[in-house]
C-alpha positions in Angstrom: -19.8 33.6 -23.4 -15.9 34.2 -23.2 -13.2 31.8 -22.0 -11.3 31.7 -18.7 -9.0 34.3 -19.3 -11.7 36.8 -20.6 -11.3 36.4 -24.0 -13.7 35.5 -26.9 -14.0 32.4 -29.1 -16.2 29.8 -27.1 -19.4 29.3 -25.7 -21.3 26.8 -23.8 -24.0 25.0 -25.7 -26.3 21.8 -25.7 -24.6 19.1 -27.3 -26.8 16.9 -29.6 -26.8 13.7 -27.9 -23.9 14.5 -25.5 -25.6 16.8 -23.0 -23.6 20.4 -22.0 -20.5 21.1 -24.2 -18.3 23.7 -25.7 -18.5 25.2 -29.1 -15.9 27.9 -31.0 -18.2 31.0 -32.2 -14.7 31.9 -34.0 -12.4 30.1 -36.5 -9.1 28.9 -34.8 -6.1 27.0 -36.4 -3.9 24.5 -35.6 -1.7 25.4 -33.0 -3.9 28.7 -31.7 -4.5 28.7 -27.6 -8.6 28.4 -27.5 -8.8 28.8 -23.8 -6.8 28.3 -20.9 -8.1 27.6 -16.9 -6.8 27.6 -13.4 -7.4 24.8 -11.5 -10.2 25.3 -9.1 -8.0 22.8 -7.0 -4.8 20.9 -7.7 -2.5 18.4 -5.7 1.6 17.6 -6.5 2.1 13.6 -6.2 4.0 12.6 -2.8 6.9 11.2 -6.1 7.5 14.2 -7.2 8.2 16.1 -4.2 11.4 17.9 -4.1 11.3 18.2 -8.3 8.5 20.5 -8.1 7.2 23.4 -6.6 4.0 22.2 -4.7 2.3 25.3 -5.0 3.2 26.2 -9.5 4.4 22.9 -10.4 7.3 24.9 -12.0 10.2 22.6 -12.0 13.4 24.1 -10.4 16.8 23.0 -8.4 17.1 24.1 -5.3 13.5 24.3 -4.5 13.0 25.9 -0.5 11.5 23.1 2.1 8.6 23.3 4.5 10.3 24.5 7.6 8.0 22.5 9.9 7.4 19.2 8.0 10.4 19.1 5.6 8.4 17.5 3.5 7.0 20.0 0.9 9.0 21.9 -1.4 8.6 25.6 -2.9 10.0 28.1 -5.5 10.5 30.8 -3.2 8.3 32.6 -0.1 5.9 33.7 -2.3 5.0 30.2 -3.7 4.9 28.8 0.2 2.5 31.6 1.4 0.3 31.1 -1.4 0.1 27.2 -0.6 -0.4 27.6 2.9 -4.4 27.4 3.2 -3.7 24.0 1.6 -0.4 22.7 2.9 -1.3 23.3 6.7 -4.3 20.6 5.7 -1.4 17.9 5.6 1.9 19.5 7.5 0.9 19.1 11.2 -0.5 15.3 10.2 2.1 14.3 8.2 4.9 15.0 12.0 1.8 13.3 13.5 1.4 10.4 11.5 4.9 10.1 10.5 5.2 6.8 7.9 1.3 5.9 8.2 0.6 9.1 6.2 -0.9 7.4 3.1 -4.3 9.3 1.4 -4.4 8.1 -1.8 -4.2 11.4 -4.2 -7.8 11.6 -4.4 -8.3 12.0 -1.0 -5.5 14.7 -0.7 -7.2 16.8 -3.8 -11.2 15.8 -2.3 -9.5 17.5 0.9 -8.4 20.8 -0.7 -11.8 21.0 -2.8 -13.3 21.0 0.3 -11.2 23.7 1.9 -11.6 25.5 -1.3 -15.5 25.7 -1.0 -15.3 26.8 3.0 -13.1 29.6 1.8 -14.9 31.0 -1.4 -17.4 33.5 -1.4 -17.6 33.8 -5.0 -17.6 32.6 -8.4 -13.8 31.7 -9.0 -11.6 32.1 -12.2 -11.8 28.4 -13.4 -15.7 27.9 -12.7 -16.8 31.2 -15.8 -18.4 28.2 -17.7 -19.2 25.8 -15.6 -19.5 26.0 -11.3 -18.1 23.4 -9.5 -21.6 22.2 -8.4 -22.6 21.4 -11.3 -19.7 19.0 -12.5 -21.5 15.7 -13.9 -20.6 13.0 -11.0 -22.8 10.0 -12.4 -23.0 8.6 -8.8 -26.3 6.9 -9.8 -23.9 4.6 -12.5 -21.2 3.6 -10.3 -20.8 0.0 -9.8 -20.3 -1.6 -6.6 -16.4 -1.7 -6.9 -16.1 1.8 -7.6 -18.6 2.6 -5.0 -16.3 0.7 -2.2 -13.3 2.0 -3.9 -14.9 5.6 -2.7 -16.0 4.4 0.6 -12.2 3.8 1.9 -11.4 7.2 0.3 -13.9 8.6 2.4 -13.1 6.7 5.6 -9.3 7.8 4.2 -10.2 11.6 4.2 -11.7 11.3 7.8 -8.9 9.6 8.9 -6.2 11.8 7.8 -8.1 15.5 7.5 -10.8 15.6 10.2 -8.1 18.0 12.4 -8.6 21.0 9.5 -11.8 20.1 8.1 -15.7 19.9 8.4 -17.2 17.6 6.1 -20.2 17.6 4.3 -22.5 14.5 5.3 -22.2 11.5 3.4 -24.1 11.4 0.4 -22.5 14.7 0.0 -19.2 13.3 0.1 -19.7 10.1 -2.4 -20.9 12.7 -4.9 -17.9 15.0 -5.2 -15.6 12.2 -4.9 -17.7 10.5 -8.0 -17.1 14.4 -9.5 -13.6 13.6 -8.9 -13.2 10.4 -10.6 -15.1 11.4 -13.8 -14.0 14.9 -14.2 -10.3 15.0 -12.8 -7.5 15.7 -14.8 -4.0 13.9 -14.6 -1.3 16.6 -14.7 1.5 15.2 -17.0 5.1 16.7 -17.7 6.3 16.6 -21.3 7.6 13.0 -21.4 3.6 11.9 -19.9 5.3 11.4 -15.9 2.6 11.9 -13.7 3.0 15.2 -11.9 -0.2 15.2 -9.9 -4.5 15.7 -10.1 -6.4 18.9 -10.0 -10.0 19.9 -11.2 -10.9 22.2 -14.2 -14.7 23.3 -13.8 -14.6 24.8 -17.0 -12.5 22.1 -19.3 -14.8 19.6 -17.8 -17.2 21.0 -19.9 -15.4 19.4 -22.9 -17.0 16.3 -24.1 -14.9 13.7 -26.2 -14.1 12.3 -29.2 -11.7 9.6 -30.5 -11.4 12.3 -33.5 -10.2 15.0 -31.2 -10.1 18.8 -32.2 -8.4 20.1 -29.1 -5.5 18.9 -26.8 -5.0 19.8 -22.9 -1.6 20.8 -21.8 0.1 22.0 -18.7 1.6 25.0 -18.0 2.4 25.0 -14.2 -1.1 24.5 -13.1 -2.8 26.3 -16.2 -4.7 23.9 -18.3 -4.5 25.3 -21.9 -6.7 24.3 -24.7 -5.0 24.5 -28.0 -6.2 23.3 -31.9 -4.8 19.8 -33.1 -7.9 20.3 -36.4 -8.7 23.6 -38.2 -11.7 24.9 -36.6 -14.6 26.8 -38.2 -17.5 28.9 -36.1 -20.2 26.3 -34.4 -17.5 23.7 -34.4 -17.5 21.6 -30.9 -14.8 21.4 -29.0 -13.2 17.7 -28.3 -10.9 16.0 -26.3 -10.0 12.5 -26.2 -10.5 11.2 -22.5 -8.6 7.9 -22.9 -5.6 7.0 -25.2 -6.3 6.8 -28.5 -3.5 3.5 -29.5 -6.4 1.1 -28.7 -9.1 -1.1 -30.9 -12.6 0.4 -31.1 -13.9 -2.2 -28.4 -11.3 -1.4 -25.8 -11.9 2.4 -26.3 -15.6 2.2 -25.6 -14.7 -0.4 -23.0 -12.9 2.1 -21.2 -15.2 5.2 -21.9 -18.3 2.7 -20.3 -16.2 1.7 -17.0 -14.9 5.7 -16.3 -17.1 7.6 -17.5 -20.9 5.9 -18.6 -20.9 6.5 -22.1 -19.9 4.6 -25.8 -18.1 6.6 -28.3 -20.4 7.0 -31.6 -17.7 9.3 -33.4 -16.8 8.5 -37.2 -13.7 6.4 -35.9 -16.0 4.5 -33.6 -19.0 3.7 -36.3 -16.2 2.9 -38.9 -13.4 1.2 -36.7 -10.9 1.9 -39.7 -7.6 1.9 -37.9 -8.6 -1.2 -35.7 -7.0 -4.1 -38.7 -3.9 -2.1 -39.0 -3.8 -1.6 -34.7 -4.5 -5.3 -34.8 -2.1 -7.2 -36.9 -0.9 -10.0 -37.5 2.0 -11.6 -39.0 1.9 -12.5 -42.7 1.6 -16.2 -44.0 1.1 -18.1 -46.9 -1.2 -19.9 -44.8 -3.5 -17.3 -43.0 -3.8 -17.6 -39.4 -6.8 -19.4 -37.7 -9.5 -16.6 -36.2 -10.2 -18.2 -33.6 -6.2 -18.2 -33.0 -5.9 -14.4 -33.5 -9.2 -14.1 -31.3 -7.8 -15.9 -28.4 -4.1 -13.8 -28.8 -6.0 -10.7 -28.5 -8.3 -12.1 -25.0 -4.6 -12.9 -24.0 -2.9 -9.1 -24.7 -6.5 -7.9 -22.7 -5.4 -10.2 -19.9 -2.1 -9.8 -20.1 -2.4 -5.9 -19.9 -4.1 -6.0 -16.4 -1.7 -8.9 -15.2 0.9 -6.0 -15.7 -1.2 -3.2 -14.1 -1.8 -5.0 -11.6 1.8 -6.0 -10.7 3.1 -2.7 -10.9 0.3 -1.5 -8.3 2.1 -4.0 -6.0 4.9 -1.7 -4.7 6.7 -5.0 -3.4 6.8 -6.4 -7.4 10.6 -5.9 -8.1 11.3 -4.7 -11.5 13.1 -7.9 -12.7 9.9 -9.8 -12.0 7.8 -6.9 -14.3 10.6 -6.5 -17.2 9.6 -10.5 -16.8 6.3 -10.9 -17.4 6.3 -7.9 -19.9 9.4 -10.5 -21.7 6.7 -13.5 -21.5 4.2 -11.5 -22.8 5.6 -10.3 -25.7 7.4 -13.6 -27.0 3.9 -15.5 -26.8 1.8 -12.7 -28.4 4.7 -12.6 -31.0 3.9 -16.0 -32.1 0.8 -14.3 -33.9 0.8 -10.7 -33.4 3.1 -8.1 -35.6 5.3 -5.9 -33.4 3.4 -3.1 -34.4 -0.1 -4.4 -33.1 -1.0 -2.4 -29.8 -1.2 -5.4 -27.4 2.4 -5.6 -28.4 3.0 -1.8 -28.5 1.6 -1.7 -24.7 3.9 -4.8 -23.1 6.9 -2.7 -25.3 6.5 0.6 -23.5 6.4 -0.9 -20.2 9.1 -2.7 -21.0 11.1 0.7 -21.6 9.8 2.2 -18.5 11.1 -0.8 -16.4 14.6 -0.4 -18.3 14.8 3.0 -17.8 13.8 2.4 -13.7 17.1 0.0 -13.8 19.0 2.4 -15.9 19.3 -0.1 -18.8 19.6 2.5 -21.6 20.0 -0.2 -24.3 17.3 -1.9 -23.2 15.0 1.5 -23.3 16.3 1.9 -26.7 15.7 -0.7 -28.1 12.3 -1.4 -27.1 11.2 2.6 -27.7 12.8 2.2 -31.4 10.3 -0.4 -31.7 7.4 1.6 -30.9 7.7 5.0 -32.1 7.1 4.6 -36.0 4.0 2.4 -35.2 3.2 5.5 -32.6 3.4 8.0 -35.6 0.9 6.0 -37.5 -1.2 4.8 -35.4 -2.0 8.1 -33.1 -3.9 11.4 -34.2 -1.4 14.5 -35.6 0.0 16.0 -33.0 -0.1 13.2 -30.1 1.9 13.5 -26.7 2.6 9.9 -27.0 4.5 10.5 -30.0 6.4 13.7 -28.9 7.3 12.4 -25.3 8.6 9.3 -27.2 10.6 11.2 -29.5 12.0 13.4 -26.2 12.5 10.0 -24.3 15.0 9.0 -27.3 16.2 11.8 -27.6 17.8 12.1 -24.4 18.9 8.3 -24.4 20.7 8.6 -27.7 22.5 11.3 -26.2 23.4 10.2 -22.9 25.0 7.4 -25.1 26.9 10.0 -27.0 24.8 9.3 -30.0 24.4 13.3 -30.7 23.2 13.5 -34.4 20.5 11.0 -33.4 19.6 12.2 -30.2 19.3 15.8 -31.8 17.4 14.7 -34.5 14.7 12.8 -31.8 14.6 16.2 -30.0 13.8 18.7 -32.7 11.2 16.2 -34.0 9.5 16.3 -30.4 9.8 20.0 -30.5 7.9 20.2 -34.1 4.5 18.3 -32.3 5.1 20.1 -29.1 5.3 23.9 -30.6 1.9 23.1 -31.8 1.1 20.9 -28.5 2.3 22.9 -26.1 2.6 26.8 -27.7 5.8 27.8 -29.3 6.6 30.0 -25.5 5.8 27.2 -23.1 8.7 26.6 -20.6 8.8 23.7 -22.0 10.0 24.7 -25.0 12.0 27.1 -23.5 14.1 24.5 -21.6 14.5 21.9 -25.1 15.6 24.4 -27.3 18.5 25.1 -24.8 18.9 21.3 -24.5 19.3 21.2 -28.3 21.4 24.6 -28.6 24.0 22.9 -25.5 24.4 20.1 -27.8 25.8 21.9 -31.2 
């Protein structure tokens, strides 16, 4: 079989144990593009209009606006024609409904799948390896949380999009929206913001591993599939789903509440990394395990005591850089500031400081976590290079240039290989770094 863009290297193939996959039929090395795919269907976040073009996702200034709703943004003519058979899904009911115009970004990318299907006659560019149809949904699995969770984005989708479209009946719809869950991809920029959601038939044929071989990048709406591990012919070809910082039992916890499945990879049977992800601070008299037992229950809870205040738009940030500040000085009693429950209540941490525009304060807590992020994560890692770029840019807004340069051409390094050495991307921080000498 070839790839989405027509050339060799890959082909589908039953997985041992894992159902369909993908396999190279060619040797490819670190760095090398394996594939790259369209999105069968993408949506921009609400947040990022204005930044980004809603139809490329190119970032630009001075981006044109939807004449008629003033709320969508494009490159240029071209980009807005091109969008149209989607945008005119949401222009006319976003005048209508005016500040009650809330589907969740599920329901806005379930909308233009389904508009996507009317429209198609045949086989499209991102479905060569596997049709849309055929997308593993799992709907038999899904708990009852996730099962009402699906209902409201159905009665969502009716509410907002019945003007435009005809929907399938209902059994129909709780299965693509179960496709969605399992098999959508978060589209991230190069610091890991959240730019929006589309489907990729064809790199949802990837199945995972916490020993990844490939990483999946963005390049406008492209996904691109690129080497992070020398790979030889007959090779599979594997992504991580979930991020990698965490202990063997929180991975799998997460791979059996998203997607149905436990990990059985070499990291997973061996749990190698998990003491050093885990640690604790040194004594002469070592610490009770029940003590270190009950700290780590506590960094589980206090993890989704966070998530769950920052889903509350209401939570000010003061209240979050709060219970982030709690967190940390009781797990510090125990934990070492490089183990991950720590590492996780630091990063959000930054993030709030760098929402109040407290640089220090993002400095200091990403100086924390970045040489535990370099040992802890796989070669490679976006966590590591968007870290590194975060820095980067903070040293230097601070005048720091020697440091701040030195962050950015260390993110460059990972993202060259990440990213391909003539990504925008890349284009756009080698100028960054060349406006600084």
């Amino acid at each position: 079989m070839v790839n989405s863009r027509g050339q060799g290297g890959i082909e589908r193939f039953d997985s041992p144990g894992k159902g369909r996959g993908l396999r190279v039929t060619k040797a490819f090395k670190v760095g090398e593009l394996l594939f790259s795919c369209p999105a069968y269907s993408c949506v921009l976040s609400v947040k990022e209009r204005g930044c980004y073009c809603e139809f490329c996702f190119n970032r630009k200034e001075r981006l044109a606006r939807c004449g008629k709703c003033k709320k969508a943004f494009y490159c240029n003519a071209s980009c807005q024609k091109g969008d149209w058979a989607m945008h005119k899904l949401e222009c006319s009911a976003m005048i209508a409904f005016g500040e009650n115009w809330c589907p969740s970004e599920t329901v806005r990318l379930v909308a233009r799948i389904l508009a996507k299907k009317k429209a198609q006659k045949d086989r499209c560019a991102s479905e060569k390896l596997l049709l849309i149809g055929e997308i593993q949904s799992h709907v038999e699995d899904i708990d009852n949380k996730r099962r009402e969770m699906n209902e409201g984005d159905i009665a969502g989708l009716h509410h907002f999009y019945s003007k435009h479209l005809d929907f399938p009946d209902h059994s129909d719809l709780l299965l693509l929206f179960s496709q969605v869950a399992c098999n959508g991809f978060t589209v991230e920029d190069e610091e890991l913001y959240h730019m929006g959601t589309a489907l990729y038939p064809d790199v949802a044929l990837i199945n995972h591993s916490c020993l990844p071989s490939v990483i999946v990048t963005y390049n406008g709406t492209m996904a691109e599939v690129r080497a992070v591990q020398d790979m030889n012919p007959g090779d599979e070809v594997l992504i991580s789903y979930i991020d990698l910082l965490y202990p063997t039992d929180d991975r799998n916890d997460r791979l059996r509440e998203s997607y149905y499945f436990t990990c059985d990879c070499q990291e997973c049977k061996t749990k190698s990394k998990d003491k050093v992800k885990l640690k604790v601070h040194k004594r002469s008299d070592p610490i009770n395990p029940e003590v270190i037992s009950n700290m780590v229950r506590y960094g589980r809870n206090a993890v989704r005591e966070f998530r769950a205040a920052n889903l509350d738009s209401h939570a000010p940030p003061s209240e979050l850089l709060e219970i982030c500040e709690r967190s940390l000085d009781k797990m510090g009693a125990v934990f070492d500031d490089s183990n991950v429950y720590m590492l996780h209540m630091m990063y959000q941490a930054m993030g709030v400081c760098l929402y109040m525009e407290d640089l220090d304060g993002a400095i200091s807590y990403g100086e924390k976590i970045l040489k535990p992020y370099c040992q802890l994560y796989p070669a490679y890692s976006l966590n590591v290079s968007s870290m590194y770029l975060k820095l980067g840019r903070l040293y230097l807004a601070l005048d720091r240039h020697s440091t701040g340069l030195s962050a950015l051409k260390k993110a460059l390094a990972i993202m060259e290989v990440a990213h391909g050495k003539d990504h925008q991307y890349l284009t756009a921080l080698r100028k960054e770094i060349a406006s600084q000498k």
